[in-house]
Structure formats: structure tokens, C-alpha cells
BAGU-309391 format. One line per field, with one value per residue: residue number from 0; x negated, y, z of N, C-alpha, C in turn. Coordinates in pm, 1 decimal, always signed. Example, Ala and Ser with C-alpha at 12.3 -4.5 7.8 and 13.67 -1.06 7.14 Angstrom:
<pts>
pos	c(0;1) $
n_u	c(-1319.0;-1285.0) $
n_v	c(-569.0;-225.0) $
n_w	c(+780.0;+708.0) $
ca_u	c(-1230.0;-1367.0) $
ca_v	c(-450.0;-106.0) $
ca_w	c(+780.0;+714.0) $
c_u	c(-1320.0;-1290.0) $
c_v	c(-330.0;+3.0) $
c_w	c(+780.0;+787.0) $
</pts>
This chain:
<pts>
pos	c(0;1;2;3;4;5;6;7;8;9;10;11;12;13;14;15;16;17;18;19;20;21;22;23;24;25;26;27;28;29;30;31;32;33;34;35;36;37;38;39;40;41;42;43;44;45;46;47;48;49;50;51;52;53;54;55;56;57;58;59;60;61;62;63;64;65;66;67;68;69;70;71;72;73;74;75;76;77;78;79;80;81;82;83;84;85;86;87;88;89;90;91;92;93;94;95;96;97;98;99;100;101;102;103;104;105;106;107;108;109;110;111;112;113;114;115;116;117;118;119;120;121;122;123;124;125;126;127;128;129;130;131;132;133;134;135;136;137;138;139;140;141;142;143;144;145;146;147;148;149;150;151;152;153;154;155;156;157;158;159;160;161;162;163;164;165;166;167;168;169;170;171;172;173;174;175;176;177;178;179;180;181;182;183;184;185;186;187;188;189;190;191;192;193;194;195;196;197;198;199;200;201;202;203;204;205;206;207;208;209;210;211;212;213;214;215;216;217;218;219) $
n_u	c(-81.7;-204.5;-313.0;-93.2;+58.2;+124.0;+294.5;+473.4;+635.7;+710.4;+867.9;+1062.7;+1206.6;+1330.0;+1517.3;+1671.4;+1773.0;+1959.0;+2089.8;+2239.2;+2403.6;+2642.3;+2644.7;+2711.6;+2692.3;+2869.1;+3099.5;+3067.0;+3238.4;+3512.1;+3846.1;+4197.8;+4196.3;+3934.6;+3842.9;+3807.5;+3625.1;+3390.1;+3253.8;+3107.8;+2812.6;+2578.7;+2589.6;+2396.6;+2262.8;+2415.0;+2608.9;+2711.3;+2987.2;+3062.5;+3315.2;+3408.4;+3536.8;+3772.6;+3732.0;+3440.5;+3327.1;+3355.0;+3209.9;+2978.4;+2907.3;+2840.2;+2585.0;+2339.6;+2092.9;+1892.6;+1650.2;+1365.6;+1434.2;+1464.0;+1279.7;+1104.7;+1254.4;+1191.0;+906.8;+857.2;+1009.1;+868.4;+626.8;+685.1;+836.9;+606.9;+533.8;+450.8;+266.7;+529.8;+732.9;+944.7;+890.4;+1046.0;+1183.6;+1238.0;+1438.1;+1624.0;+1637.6;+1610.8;+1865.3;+2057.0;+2006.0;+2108.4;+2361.9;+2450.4;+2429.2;+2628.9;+2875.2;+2875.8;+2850.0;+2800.3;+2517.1;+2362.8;+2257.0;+2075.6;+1891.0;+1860.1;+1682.1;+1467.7;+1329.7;+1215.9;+1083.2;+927.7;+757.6;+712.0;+492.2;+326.0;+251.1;+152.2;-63.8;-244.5;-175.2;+19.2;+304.1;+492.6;+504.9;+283.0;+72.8;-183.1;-227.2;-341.5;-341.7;-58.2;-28.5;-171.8;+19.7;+238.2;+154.8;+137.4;+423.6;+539.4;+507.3;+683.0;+600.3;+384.4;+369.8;+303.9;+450.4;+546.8;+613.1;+852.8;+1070.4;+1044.3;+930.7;+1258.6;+1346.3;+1204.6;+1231.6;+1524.0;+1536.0;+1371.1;+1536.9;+1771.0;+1610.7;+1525.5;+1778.9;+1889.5;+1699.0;+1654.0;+1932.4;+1965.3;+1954.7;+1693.0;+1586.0;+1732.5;+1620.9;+1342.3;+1398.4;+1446.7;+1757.4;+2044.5;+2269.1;+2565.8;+2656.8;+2818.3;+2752.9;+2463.3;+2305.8;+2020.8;+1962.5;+1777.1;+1482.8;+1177.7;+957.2;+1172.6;+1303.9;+1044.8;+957.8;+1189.9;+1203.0;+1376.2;+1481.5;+1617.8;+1790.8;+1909.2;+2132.1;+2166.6;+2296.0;+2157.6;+1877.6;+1726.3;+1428.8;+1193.0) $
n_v	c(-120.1;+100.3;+211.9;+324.3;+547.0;+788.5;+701.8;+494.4;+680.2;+828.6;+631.4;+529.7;+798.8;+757.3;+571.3;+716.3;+904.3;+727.9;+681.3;+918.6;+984.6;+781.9;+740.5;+835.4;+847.2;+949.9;+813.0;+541.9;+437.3;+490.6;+597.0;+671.7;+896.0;+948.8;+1003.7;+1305.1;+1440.8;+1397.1;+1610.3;+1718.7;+1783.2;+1520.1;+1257.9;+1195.8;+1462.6;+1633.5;+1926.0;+2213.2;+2263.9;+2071.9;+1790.5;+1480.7;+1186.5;+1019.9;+753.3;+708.1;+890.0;+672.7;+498.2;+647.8;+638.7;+438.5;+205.8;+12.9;-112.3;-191.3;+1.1;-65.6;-160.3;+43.6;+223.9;+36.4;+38.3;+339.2;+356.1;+190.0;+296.1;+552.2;+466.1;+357.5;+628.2;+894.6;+1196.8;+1439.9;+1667.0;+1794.9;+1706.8;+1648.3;+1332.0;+1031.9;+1030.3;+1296.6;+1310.6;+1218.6;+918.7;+695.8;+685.7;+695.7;+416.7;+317.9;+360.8;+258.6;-25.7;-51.1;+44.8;-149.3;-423.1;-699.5;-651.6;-679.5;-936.6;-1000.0;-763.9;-747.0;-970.8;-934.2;-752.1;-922.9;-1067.1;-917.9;-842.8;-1124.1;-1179.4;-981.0;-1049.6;-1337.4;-1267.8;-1015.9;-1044.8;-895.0;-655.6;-510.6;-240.5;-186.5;-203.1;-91.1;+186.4;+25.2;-263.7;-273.4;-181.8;-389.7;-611.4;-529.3;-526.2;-798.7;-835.0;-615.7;-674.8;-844.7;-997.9;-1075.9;-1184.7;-1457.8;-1745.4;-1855.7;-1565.0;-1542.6;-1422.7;-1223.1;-1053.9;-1110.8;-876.2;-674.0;-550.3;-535.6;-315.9;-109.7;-9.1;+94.7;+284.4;+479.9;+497.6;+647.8;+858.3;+1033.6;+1088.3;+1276.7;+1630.3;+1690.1;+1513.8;+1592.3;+1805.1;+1764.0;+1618.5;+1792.4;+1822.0;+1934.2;+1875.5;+1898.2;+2160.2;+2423.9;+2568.0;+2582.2;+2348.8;+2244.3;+2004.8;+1648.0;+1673.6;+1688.7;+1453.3;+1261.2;+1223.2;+1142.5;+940.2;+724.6;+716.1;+888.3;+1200.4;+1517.5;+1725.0;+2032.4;+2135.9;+1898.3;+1546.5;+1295.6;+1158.4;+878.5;+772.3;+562.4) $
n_w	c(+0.0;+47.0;-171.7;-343.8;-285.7;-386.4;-658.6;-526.7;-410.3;-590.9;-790.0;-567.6;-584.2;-809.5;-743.9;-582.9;-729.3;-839.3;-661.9;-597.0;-832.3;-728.4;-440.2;-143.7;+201.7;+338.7;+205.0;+254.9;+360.2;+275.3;+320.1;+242.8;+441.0;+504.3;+281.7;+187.9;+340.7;+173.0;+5.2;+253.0;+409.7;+455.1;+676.8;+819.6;+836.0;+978.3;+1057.0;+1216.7;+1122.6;+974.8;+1018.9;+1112.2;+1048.5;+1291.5;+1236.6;+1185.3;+1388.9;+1616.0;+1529.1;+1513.2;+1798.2;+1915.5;+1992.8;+1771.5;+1729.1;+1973.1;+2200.2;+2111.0;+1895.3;+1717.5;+1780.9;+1614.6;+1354.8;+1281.0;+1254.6;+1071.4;+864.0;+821.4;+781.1;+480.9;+364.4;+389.0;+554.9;+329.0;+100.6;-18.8;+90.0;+452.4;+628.9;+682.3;+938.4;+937.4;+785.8;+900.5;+833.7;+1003.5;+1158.1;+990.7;+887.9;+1108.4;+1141.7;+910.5;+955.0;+1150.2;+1007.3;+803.8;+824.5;+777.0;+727.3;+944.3;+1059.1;+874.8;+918.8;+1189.6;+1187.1;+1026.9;+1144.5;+1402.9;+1269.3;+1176.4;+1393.2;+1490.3;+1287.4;+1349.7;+1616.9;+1578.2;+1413.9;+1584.6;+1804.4;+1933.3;+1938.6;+1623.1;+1608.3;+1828.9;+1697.6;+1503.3;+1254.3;+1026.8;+1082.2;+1042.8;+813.7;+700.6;+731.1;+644.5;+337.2;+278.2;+227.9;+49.9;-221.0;-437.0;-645.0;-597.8;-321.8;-102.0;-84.4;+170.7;+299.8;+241.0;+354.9;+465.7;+274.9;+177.6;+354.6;+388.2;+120.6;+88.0;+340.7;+244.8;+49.8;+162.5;+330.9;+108.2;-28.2;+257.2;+244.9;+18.5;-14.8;+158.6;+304.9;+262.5;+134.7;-133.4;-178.4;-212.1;-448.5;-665.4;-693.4;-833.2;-894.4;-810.3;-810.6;-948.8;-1263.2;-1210.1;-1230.9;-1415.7;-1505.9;-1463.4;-1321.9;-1519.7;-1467.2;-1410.4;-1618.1;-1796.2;-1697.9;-1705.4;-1959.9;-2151.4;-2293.2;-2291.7;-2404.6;-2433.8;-2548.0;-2723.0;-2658.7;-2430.5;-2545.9;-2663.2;-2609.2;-2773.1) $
ca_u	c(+0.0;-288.7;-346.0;+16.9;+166.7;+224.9;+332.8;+568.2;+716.2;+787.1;+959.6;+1148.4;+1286.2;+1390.3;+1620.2;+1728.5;+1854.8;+2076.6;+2224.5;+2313.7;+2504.0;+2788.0;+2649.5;+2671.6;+2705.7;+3065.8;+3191.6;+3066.6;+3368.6;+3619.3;+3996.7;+4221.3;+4177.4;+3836.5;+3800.6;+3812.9;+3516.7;+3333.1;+3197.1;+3026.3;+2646.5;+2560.4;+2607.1;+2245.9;+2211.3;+2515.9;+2521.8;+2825.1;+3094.4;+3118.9;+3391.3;+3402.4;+3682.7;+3771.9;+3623.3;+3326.4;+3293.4;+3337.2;+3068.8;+2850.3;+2908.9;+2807.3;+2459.6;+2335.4;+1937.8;+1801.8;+1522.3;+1242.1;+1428.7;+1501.6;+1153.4;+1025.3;+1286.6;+1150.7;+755.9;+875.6;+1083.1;+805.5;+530.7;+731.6;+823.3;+535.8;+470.9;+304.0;+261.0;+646.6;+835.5;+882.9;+887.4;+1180.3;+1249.6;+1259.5;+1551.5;+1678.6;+1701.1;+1664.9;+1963.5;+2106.5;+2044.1;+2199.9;+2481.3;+2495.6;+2429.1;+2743.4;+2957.4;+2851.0;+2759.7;+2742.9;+2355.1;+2316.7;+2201.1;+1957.3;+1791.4;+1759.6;+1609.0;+1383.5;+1249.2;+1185.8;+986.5;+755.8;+725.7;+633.3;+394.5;+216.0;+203.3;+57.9;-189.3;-293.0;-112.5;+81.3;+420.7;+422.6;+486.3;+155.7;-45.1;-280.0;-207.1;-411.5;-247.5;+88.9;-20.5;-208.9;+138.9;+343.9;+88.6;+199.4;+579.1;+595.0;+503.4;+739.5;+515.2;+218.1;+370.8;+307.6;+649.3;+593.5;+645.4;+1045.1;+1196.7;+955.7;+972.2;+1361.9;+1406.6;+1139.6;+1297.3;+1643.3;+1453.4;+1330.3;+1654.9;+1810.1;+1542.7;+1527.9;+1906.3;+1884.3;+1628.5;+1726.3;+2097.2;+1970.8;+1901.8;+1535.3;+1573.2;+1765.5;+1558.8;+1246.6;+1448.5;+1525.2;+1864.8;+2137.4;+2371.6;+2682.1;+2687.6;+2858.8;+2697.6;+2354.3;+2208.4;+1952.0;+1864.8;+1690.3;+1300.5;+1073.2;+894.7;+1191.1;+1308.1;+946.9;+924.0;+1332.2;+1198.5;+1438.1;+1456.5;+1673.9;+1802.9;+2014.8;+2211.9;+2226.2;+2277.3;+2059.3;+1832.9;+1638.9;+1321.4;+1086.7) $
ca_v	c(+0.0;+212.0;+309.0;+313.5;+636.1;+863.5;+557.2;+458.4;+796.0;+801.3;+460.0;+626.9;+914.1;+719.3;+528.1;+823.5;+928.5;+646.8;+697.2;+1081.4;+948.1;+707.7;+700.7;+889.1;+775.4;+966.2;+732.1;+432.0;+360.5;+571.1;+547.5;+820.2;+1014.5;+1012.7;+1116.8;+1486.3;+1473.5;+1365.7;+1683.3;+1777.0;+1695.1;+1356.3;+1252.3;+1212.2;+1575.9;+1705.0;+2043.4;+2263.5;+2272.2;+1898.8;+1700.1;+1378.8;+1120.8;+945.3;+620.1;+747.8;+940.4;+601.1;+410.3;+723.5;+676.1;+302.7;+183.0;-123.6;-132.7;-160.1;+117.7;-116.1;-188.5;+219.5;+258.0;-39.4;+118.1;+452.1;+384.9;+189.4;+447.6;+680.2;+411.2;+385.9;+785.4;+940.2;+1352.0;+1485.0;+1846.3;+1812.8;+1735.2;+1579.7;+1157.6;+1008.0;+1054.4;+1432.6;+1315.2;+1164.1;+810.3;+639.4;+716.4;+642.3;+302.9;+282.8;+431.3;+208.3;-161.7;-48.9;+37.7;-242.7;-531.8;-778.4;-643.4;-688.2;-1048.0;-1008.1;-672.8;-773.2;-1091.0;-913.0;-662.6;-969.3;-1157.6;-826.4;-861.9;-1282.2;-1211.3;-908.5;-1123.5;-1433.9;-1199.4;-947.1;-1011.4;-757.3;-621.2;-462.0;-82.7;-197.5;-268.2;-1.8;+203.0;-47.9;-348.9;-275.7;-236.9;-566.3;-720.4;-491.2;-587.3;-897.1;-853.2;-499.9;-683.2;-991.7;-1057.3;-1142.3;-1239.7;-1640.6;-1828.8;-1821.4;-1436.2;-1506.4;-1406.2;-1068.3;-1001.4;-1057.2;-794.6;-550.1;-484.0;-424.8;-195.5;-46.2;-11.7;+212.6;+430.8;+499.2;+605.0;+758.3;+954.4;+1097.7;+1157.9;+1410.5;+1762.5;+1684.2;+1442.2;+1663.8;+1892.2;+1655.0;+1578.3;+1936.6;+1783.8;+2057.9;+1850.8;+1914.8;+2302.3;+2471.0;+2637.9;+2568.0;+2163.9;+2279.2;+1910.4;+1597.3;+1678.4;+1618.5;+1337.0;+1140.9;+1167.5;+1063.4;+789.9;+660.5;+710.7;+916.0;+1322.7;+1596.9;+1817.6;+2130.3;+2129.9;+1797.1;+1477.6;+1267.0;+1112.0;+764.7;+765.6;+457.3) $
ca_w	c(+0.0;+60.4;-341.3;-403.5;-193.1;-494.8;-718.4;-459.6;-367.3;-733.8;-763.4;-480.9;-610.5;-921.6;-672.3;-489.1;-825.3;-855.5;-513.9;-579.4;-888.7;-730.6;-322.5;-48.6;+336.2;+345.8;+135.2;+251.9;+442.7;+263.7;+328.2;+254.9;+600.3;+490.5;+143.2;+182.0;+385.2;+75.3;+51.2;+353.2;+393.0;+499.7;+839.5;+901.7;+845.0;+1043.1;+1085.6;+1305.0;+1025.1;+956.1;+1084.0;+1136.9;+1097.4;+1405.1;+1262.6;+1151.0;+1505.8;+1692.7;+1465.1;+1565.6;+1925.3;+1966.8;+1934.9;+1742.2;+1763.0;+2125.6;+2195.6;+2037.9;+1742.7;+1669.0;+1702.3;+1493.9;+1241.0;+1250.4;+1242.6;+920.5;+701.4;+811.6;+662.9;+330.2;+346.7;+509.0;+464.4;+207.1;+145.3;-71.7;+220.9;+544.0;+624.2;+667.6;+1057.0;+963.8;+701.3;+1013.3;+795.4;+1117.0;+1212.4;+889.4;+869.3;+1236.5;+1131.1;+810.3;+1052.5;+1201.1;+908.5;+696.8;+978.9;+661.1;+685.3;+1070.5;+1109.1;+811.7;+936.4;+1284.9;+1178.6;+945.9;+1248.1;+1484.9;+1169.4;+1159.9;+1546.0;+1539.9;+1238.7;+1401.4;+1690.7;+1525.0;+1371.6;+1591.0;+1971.6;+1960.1;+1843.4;+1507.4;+1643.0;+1886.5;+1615.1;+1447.2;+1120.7;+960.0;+1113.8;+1022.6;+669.2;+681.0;+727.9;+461.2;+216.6;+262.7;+139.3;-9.3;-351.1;-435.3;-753.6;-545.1;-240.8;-57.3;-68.7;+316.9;+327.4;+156.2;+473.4;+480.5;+143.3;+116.1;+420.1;+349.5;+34.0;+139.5;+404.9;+144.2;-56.3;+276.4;+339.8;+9.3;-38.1;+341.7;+239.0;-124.8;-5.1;+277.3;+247.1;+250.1;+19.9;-243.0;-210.1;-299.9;-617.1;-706.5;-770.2;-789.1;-965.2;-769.5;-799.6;-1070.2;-1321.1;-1179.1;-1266.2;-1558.8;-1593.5;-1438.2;-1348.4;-1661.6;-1454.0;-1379.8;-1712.8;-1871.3;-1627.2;-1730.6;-2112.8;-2244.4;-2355.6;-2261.7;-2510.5;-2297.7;-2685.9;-2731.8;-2524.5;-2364.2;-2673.3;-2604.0;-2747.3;-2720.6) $
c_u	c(-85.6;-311.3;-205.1;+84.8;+236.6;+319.9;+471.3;+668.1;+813.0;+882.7;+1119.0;+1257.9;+1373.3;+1526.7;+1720.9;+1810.1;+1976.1;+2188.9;+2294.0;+2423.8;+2617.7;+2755.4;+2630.2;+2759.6;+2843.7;+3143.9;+3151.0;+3166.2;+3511.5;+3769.3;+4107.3;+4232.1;+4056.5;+3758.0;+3798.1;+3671.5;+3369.9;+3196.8;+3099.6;+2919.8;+2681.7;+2577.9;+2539.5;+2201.1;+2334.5;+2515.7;+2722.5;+2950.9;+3152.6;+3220.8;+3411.8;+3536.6;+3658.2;+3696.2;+3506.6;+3226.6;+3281.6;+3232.4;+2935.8;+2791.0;+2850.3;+2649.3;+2429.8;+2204.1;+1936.6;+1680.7;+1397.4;+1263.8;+1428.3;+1321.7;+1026.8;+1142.8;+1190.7;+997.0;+781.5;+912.4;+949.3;+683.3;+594.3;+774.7;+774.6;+601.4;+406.9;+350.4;+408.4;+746.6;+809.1;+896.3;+1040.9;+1252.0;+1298.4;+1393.8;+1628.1;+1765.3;+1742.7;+1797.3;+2103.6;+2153.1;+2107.9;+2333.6;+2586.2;+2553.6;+2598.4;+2864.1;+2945.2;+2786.0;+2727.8;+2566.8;+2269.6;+2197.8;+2084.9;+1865.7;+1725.7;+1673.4;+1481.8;+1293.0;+1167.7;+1102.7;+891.9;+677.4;+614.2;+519.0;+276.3;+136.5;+102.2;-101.2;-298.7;-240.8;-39.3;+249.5;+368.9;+389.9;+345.1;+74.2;-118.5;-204.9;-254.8;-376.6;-123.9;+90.4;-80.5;-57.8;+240.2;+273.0;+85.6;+324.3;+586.7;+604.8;+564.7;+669.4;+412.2;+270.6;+413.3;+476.3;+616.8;+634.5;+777.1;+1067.5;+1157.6;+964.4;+1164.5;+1383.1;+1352.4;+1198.7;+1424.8;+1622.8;+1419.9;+1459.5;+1734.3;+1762.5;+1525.1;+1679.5;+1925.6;+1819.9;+1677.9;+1871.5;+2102.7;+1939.0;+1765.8;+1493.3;+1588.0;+1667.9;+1437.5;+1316.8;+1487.1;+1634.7;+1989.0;+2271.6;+2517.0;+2761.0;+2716.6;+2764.1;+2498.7;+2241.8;+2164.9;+1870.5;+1812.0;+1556.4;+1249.8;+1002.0;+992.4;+1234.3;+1213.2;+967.9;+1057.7;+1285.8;+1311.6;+1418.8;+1591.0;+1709.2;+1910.5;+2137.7;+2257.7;+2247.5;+2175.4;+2021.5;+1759.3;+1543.2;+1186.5;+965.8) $
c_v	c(+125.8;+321.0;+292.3;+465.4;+740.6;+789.9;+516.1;+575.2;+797.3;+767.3;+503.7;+651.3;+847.8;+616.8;+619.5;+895.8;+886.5;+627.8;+829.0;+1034.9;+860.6;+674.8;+834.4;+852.6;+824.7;+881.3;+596.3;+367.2;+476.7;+524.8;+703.1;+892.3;+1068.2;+1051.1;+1220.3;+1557.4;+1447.9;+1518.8;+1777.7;+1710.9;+1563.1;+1364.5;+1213.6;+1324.4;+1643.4;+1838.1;+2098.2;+2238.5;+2148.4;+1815.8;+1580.9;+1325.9;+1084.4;+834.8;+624.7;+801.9;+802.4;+547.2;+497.3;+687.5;+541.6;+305.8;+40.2;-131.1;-94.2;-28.8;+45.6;-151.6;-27.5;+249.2;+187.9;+41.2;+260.8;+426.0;+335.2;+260.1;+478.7;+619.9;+438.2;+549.4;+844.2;+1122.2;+1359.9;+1634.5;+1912.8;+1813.4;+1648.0;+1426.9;+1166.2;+1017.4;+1237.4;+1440.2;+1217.2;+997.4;+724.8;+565.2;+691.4;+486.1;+230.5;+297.6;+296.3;+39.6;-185.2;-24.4;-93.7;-352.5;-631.2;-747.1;-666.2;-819.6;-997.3;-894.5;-649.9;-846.5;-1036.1;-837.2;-750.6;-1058.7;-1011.9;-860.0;-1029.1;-1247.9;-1111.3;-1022.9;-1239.1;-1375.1;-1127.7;-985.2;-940.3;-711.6;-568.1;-275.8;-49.5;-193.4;-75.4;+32.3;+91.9;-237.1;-370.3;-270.8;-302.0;-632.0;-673.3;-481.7;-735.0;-929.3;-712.0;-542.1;-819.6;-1057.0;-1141.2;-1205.9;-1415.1;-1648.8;-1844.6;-1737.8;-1431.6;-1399.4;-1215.9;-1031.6;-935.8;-901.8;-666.8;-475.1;-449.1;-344.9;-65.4;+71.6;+113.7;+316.1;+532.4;+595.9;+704.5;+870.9;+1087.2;+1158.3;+1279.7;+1512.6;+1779.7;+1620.2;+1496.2;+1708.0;+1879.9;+1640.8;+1690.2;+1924.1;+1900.1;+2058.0;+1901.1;+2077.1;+2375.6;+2582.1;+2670.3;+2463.8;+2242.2;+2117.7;+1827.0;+1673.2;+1616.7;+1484.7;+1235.0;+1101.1;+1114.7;+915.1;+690.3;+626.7;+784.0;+1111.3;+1395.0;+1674.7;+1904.3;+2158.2;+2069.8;+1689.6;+1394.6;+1181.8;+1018.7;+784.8;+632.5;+480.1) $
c_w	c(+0.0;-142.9;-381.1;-344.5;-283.9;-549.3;-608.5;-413.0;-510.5;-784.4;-681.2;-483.7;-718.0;-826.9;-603.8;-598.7;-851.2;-716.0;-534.1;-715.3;-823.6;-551.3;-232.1;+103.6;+363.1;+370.9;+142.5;+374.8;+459.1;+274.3;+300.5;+340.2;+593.5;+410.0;+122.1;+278.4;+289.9;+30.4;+86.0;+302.6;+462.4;+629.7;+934.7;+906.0;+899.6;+1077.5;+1150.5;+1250.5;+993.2;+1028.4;+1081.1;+1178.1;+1229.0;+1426.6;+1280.4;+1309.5;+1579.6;+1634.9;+1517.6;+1739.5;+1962.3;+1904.4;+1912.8;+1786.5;+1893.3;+2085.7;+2133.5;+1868.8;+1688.3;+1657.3;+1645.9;+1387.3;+1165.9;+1245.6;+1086.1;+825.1;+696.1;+752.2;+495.5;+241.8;+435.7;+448.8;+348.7;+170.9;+9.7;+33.2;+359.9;+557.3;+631.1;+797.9;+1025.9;+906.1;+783.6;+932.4;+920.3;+1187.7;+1128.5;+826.6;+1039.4;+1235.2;+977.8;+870.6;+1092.8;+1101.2;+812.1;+817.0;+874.1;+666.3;+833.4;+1112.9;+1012.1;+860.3;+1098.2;+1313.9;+1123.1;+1089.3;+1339.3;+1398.2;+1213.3;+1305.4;+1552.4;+1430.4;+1270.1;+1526.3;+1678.5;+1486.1;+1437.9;+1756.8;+2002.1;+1891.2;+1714.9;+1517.5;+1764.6;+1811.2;+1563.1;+1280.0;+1027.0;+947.4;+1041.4;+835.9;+626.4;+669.4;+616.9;+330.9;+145.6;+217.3;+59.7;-175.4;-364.1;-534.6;-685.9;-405.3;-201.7;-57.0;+82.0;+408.6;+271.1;+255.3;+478.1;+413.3;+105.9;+258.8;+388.3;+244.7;+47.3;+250.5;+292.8;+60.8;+52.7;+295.9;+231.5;-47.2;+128.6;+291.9;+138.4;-106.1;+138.2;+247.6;+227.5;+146.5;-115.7;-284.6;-299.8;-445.0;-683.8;-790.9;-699.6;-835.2;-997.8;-755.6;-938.5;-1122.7;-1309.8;-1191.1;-1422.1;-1592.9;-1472.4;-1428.8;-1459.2;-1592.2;-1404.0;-1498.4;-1850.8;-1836.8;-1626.1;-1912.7;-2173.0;-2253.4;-2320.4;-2343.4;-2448.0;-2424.6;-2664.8;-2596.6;-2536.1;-2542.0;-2645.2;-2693.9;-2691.1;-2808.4) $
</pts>
């Protein structure tokens, strides 16, 4: 992971794209009481004005991760979205809190992502003695060098591999669907009279061409 951090921010954003088209945390447990909140900002970036259904408010109010899993969550986002002198990691885009919020709306992902947290835990341990949020910068990406790539990774890393990547897949839309995230994408879609366009590097790196005339033009 070490020669990958642009490269992977990248990758990223090109996901974070595809969440601002058809996702945002609103609406992942819309009903009509709570389609009109559609909206507001996200509800990892809450800010005075926002209201909150009732459901939505009780899912906030309960907690799924114990205090060790919240902060094995959060040292992870903030490995996969650190700083960099564009914006801040991903605790600042309060994903964290996002995929706590998601555990509980969507429990279908519960068993697999607490299983996945307590695999990083037994294989730091095996490795090093230690939990995985004990371990050393260097540590911790000894062990996500081990699943971050499913091409290269042992058939004994499945279990690491399949979680890391739907890890991955969360922080990824947490991140991109927050105001920190937008912003990173200088996506302005949703405002009238103001979207001049995809960024030139996501639409090099999609392959296709922009024409503010015409429409989108594929060019291989």
C-alpha cells in the first residue's frame, strides 16, 4: 500500500462518483416520512438545520461497535483515506460514524464486518502479539498488504480479502458523499446552473470526452 496512496485515492474518487449518482445515506432507508429529507447533507455531516426522521434518530441513538471496534474502524478508514494536502482523512468526514450508522440500518452487513475486524485482530495477533490498532504504522500495513489486492492475495487471506474490500466499498461512499468528500471531487452537480462538468482526470481515467455542446463522446 505504501506506493499506491495517490493511485488509490484516485480509484477512490472514481467510486465516490458512482455513489453521488444514485447514493446517499438519506436514502438508505427511505420510506415516505423520509423522502423529503433527501436533501439535507448527509447525516455524518449534520449540521443545526437537519432534521431527522424518528427512525433514523433512533438508529442514531443506539450503538453497534463496542469502543475497540469504533476505534479499529476509525484507524482503518483513516489508513485507506489518510490527509493529504487536498483534504482531510476520513475521521474528519466523520465516515466512522457512517459506517456505524450504516451496521445499524442495513444489519445484513453486521455479522460479516464484525467478523472481518476480529480476523484483523487474530492475524495481528498471530503476527505481531498484539491487536491490530496496537500494532505499528508499519504493522498494520504488513497485514493490509496482505488482502488490499485480491489478484495477489493467498487463498488463506479469503476471509480478509472478502471484508477488506467491502470496508473499502463504505469508506469509500462515506467519504465521497460528505461535504469533505464533495468537495475533494469538485462535484457541484446538484446546484442549478452551476455543474460545468466531471473533473478532466476522472473523465481521462473513465476514457471518455466531454463536449459542454455535445454529449458525452467515447473515445478509445
Amino acid at each position: 500500500m505504501e506506493n499506491s496512496k495517490i493511485n488509490r485515492r484516485d480509484s477512490l474518487k472514481l467510486m465516490g462518483m458512482a455513489s453521488l449518482a444514485g447514493l446517499t445515506w438519506t436514502t438508505a432507508c427511505d420510506t415516505p416520512e423520509t423522502a423529503e429529507t433527501q436533501e439535507h447533507e448527509h447525516m455524518h455531516n449534520t449540521s443545526d438545520n437537519v432534521e431527522l426522521s424518528k427512525a433514523d434518530q433512533a438508529l442514531m441513538d443506539e450503538q453497534f461497535f463496542t469502543d475497540h471496534e469504533m476505534q479499529t474502524v476509525r484507524v482503518l478508514s483513516d489508513t485507506i483515506i489518510p490527509t493529504d494536502d487536498q483534504s482531510g482523512n476520513a475521521s474528519d468526514a466523520q465516515v466512522p460514524e457512517f459506517i456505524e450508522f450504516m451496521m445499524k440500518d442495513q444489519p445484513q452487513h453486521q455479522v460479516g464486518m464484525r467478523g472481518g475486524l476480529r480476523w484483523l485482530d487474530a492475524q495481528s495477533n498471530k503476527l505481531f502479539g498484539k491487536t491490530f490498532i496496537e500494532g505499528s504504522e508499519k504493522e498494520q500495513k504488513t497485514i493490509l498488504d496482505q488482502i488490499a489486492f485480491p489478484q495477489t492475495a493467498k487463498p488463506e487471506m479469503s476471509q480478509g480479502v472478502n471484508f477488506f474490500n467491502n470496508f473499502r466499498d463504505f469508506v469509500a461512499t462515506g467519504f465521497f458523499t460528505s461535504k469533505i468528500g464533495i468537495d475533494d471531487l469538485q462535484y457541484v452537480g446538484n446546484r442549478a446552473n452551476v455543474w460545468q462538468g466531471s473533473p478532466q482526470e476522472v473523465l481521462d481515467r473513465l476514457g471518455v470526452s466531454y463536449d459542454m455542446v455535445k454529449e458525452y463522446t467515447f473515445v478509445n
